[in-house]
C-alpha positions as CSV (number, residue, x, y, z in Angstrom):
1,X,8.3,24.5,-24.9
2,X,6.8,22.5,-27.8
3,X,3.7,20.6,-28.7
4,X,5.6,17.1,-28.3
5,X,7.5,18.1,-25.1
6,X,4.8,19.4,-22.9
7,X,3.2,16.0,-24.0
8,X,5.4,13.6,-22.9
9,X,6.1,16.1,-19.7
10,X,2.4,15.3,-19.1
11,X,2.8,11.8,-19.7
12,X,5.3,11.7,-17.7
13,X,4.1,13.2,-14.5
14,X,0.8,10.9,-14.6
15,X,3.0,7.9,-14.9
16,X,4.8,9.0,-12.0
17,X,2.1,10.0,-10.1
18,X,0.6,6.2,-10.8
19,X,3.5,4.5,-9.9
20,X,4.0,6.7,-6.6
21,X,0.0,5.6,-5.7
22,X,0.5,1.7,-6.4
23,X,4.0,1.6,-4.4
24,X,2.2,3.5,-1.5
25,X,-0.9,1.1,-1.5
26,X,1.5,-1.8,-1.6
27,X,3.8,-0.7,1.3
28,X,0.4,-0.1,2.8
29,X,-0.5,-3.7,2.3
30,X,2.7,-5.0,3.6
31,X,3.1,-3.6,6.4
32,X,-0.9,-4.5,7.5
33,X,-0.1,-8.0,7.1
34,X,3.1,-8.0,8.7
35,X,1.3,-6.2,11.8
36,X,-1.2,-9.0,12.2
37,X,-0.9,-10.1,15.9
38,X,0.1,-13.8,16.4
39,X,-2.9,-16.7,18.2
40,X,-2.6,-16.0,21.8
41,X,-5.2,-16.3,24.3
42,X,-5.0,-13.3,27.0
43,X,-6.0,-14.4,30.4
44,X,-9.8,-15.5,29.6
45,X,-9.7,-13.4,26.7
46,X,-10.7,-14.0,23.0
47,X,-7.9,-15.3,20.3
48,X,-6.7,-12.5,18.3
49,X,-7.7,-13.7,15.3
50,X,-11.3,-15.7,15.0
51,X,-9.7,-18.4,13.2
52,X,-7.7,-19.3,16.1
């Protein structure tokens, strides 16, 4: 294997490894927010959310 392909093997693999990292952190994100529980009040409880 040359110079130049080991290179942009190297290249390669980091650029995948960064775009595996940011998709993972994003699905992370999206699926945190679409977890949040909704405003309801449970029997004397407090809301879910404090901005309720």
């Amino acid at each position: 294997m040359t110079a130049q392909a080991q290179k942009r093997l190297a290249i390669g693999a980091a650029f995948a490894g960064v775009t595996l990292f940011v998709a993972a952190n994003a699905h992370l994100l999206i699926v945190a927010q679409g977890s949040q529980p909704a405003c309801t009040v449970v029997a004397g409880g407090e809301p879910a959310r404090r901005d309720c």
